[in-house]
N, C-alpha and C positions, 0 to 999 in steps of 0.2 A: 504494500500500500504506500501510494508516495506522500508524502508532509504538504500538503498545498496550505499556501495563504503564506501569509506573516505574520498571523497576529498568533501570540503563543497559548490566548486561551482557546482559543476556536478551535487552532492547532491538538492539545490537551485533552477538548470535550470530546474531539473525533475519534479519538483512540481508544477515551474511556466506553465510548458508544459501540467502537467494534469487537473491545475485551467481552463486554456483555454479550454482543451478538455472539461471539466465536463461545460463549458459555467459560471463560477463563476464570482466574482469581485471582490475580495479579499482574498489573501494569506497572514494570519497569523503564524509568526516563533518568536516559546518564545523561548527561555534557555531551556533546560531540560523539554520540553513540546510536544506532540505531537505535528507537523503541523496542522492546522487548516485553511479550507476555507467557505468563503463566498457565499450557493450556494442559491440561491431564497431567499435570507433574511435570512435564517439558517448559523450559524456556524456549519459546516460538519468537522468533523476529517477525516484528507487525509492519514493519517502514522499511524500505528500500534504501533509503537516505537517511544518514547520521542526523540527528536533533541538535543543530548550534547553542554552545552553551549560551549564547547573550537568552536564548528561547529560555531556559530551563532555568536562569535568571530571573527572568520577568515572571516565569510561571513559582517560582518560591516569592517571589514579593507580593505576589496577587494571593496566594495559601498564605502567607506569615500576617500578610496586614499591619496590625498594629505592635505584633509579637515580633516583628523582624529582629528587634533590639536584643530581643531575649535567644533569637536562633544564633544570633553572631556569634553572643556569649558563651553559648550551649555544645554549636555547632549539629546541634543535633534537636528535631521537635517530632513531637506525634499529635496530631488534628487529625477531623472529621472536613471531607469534602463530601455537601453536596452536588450533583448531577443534575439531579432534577427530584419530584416530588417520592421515585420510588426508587434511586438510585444513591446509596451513601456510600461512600468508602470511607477505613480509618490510612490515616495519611503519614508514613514516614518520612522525614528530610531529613537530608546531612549533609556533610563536607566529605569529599575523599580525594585520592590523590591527584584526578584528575579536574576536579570544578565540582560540580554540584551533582546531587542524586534526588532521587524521588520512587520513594513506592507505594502504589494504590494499592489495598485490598478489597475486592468487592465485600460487603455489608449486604446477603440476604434481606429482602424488603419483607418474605414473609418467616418467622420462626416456626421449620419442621419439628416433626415430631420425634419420638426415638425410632420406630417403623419407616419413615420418610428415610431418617440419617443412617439406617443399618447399625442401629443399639440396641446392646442387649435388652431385652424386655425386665432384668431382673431393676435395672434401673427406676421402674417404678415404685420400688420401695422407698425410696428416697424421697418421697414426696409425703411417707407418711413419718418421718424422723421432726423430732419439734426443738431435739440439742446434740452441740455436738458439730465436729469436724470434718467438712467433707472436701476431698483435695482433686481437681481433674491438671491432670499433670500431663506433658509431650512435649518433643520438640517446636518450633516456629513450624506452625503448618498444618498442626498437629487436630485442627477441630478445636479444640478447647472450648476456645471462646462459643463458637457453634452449640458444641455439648451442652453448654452451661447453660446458656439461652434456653435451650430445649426443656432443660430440669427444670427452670424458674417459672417456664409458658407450663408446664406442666403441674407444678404447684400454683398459677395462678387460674389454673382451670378446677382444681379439684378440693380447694381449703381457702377458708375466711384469715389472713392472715398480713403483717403490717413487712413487708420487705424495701429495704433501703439497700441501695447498690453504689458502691465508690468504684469510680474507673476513671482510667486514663487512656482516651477519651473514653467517652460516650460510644458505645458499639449499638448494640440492639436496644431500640427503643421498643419499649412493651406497653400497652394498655393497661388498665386496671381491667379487670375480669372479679374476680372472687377475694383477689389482693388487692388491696392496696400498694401502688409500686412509686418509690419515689427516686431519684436517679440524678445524683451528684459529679460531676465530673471535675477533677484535676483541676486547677487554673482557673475553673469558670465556678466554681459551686462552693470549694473547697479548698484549702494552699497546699493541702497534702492529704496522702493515704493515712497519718496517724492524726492528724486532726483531724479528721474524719470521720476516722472511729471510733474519737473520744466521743465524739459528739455525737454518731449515732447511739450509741449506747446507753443515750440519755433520750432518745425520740423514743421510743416504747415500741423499738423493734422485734418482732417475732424472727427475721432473720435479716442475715448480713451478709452482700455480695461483695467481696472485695475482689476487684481487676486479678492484680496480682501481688505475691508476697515478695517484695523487690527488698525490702532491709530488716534491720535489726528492729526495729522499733515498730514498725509496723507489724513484726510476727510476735512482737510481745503484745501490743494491742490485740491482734488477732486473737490469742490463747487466751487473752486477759475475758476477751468478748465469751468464746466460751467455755471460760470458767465460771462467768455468773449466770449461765444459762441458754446462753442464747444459741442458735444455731447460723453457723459460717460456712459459706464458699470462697473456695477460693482458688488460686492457678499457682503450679511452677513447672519451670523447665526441667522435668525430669524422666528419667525413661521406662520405669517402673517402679512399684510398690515399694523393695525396696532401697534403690535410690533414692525415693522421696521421704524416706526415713531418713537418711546419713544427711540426704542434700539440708533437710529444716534443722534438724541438728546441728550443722554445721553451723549454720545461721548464726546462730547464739554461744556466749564464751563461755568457756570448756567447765567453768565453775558454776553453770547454769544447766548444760546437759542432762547432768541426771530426773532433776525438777523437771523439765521440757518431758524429758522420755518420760515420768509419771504420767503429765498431761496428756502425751500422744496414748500411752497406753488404755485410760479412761475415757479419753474424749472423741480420740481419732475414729470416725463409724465408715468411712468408705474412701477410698483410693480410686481413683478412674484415671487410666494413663491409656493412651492414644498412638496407633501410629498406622499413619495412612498408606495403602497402597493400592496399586493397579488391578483394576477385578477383572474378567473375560469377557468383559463390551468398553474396555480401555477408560472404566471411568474412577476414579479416584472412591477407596472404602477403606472404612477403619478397623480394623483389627483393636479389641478391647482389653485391657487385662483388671478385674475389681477385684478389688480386695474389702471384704466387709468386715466389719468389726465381727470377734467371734473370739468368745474365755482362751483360743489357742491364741489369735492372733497377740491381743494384749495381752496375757501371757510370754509371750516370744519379743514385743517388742519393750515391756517392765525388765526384762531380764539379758539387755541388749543380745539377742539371737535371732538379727536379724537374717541372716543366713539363711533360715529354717523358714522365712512366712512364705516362698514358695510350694513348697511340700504342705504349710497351712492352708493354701489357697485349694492344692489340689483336694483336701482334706474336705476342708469346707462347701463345695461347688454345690452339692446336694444340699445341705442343710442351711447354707446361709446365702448360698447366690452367687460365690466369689468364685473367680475364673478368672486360670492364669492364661497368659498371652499366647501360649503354646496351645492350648486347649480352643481359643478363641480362632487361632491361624485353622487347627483342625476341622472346627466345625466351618468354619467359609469353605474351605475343599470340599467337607463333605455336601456340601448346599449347592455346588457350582458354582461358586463364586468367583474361585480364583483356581491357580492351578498349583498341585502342589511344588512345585519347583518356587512359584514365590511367596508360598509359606515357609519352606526350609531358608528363603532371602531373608526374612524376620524373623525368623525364631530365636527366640532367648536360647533355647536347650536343644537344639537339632536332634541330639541321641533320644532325649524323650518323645521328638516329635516325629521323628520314624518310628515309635515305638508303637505310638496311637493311630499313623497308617499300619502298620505290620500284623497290627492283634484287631482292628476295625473288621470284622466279619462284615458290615453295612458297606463300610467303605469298599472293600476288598470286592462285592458282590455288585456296587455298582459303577465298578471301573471293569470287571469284564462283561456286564452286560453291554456295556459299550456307552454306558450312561454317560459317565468319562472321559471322551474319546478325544477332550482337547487338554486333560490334564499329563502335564509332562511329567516322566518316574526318574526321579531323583536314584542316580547308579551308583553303585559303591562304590567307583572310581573316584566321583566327585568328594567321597571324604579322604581319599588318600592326596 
């Protein structure tokens, strides 16, 4: 597609209108680079023709506005562009070695369901929890924020309840339905995530969205939140269950750790970690891994043995809903979703995930009926 015009919003609007067209999730805008989007997990070139950075210039001073002063400072901001009425993105800018960057993420106009997003169904429990810790954790890319949206549209369909949300920015905006929803953002509502949630915890919240747990003081407000009751969401970069133990842990200093691990062992009710991949009609699905509270888990995490809350999980799948990422990868193979070759790409435990194709009588009966016939067989070679 060639860059016509000169004006850099015009320029801007038309790319963001053909990422949507082309069904992407991200639009990439370097300096003196081609545009680039994000289409099925690929970086796709959208322009024929490099974007001049005086463009990529004018188009960060027309996003920064009045905040320019504060991007110089920063080098670095995250906003909300509007498009048009159904069209939002959240907006990165920065500095790098070449001039300037920009990255759009599309903003869903309407919040899918867990059935829509390919989520476990056991996730509806979570709608009936009233306190307590719940953590949706992945990579950049990862759904999260997606996920989360989903839970809160789901507890704002199903319970009378007072929810106040801190983020940076403002992602999914939600109606009132059966909640009450009120929704603060960074810069514009609030000076910070801990003043924030000083202050919600004096609104006479039933629950608390926090973006993400970015420092030390915000994960103590966090725990502080519920420790008096109330019930928290919230995000980190991490890769599973538990990583997202060491990672919160780490957080906080080393003469606080043990205190923290009581907390997590008491409060911690569910783990949601994410990581997305290519399903057999090429279109991006999330493989789950949950981990529910359950007398093993806390147990295993009061007695720092985190090593062991996999083997908890697989323990628990039946009685408490928790399912590890191995067992998640399995069941998309057995569904036709993916094929096993890039289940074995993601698996935490490959040996245990051959283990559950190799003893799979269901699986096994529906790859030679030829149900199967595009799942590719992982050869022993490929482990040597």
């Amino acid at each position: 597609m060639q860059i016509n015009g000169d004006n850099a919003i015009d320029i801007l609007n038309t790319f963001l209108k053909k990422l949507i067209e082309k069904g992407g999730t991200d639009l990439h805008v370097k300096s003196n680079s081609v545009i680039r989007a994000r289409l099925k997990g690929a970086m796709i070139p959208l322009s024929i023709e490099p974007l001049e950075s005086r463009h990529v210039e004018t188009m960060v001073e027309f996003l920064m506005g009045e905040n320019m002063d504060e991007f110089s400072r920063q080098f670095a901001y995250d906003t909300i562009y509007l498009l048009d009425a159904k069209h939002r993105f959240r907006v990165n800018l920065y500095h790098q070695l070449k001039g300037l960057s920009i990255i759009f993420r599309v903003i869903p106009h309407q919040i899918r369901s867990f059935e829509q997003l390919n989520l476990p169904s056991a996730l509806d429990k979570i709608s009936k929890l009233h306190r307590g810790l719940v953590l949706v954790t992945g990579s950049t890319g990862s759904g999260k924020s997606t996920t989360l949206a989903s839970i809160v549209e789901d507890i704002n369909r199903s319970s009378h309840r007072h929810i106040i949300t801190i983020e940076d920015p403002i992602e999914y905006v939600y109606d009132d339905n059966k909640c009450v929803i009120e929704q603060r953002g960074i810069g514009q509502h609030a000076a910070d995530f801990s003043t924030a949630l000083r202050s919600a915890m004096r609104e006479d919240p039933d629950i608390i969205i926090v973006g993400e747990m970015r420092d030390l003081e915000t994960a103590r407000n966090v725990l502080q939140a519920v420790n008096t009751g109330h019930l928290v969401f919230t995000t980190l970069h991490t890769l599973d269950a538990r990583e997202t133990i060491d990672r919160l842990l780490a957080i906080f200093p080393r003469e606080e750790q043990e205190r923290v691990r009581m907390d997590l062992a008491s409060n911690l009710e569910v783990v949601i970690s994410q990581r997305m991949l290519r399903d057999l009609d090429d279109e991006m699905i999330p493989a789950v891994e949950l981990m529910f509270k359950s007398p093993r888990t806390s147990f295993l995490i009061s007695t720092s043995r985190d090593t062991e809350l996999l083997d908890a999980m697989h323990h628990d799948q039946n009685s408490f809903g928790s399912m590890p990422f191995d067992t998640s990868l399995f069941q998309l193979a057995l569904q036709g979703k993916i094929t096993e070759k890039t289940a074995f790409m993601h698996a935490s435990n490959p040996a245990n995930l051959r283990l559950m194709f190799t003893t799979s009588a269901e699986y096994q009966t529906m790859f030679n009926d030829g149900s199967l016939d595009d799942v590719v067989t992982i050869k022993e070679e490929d482990d040597q």
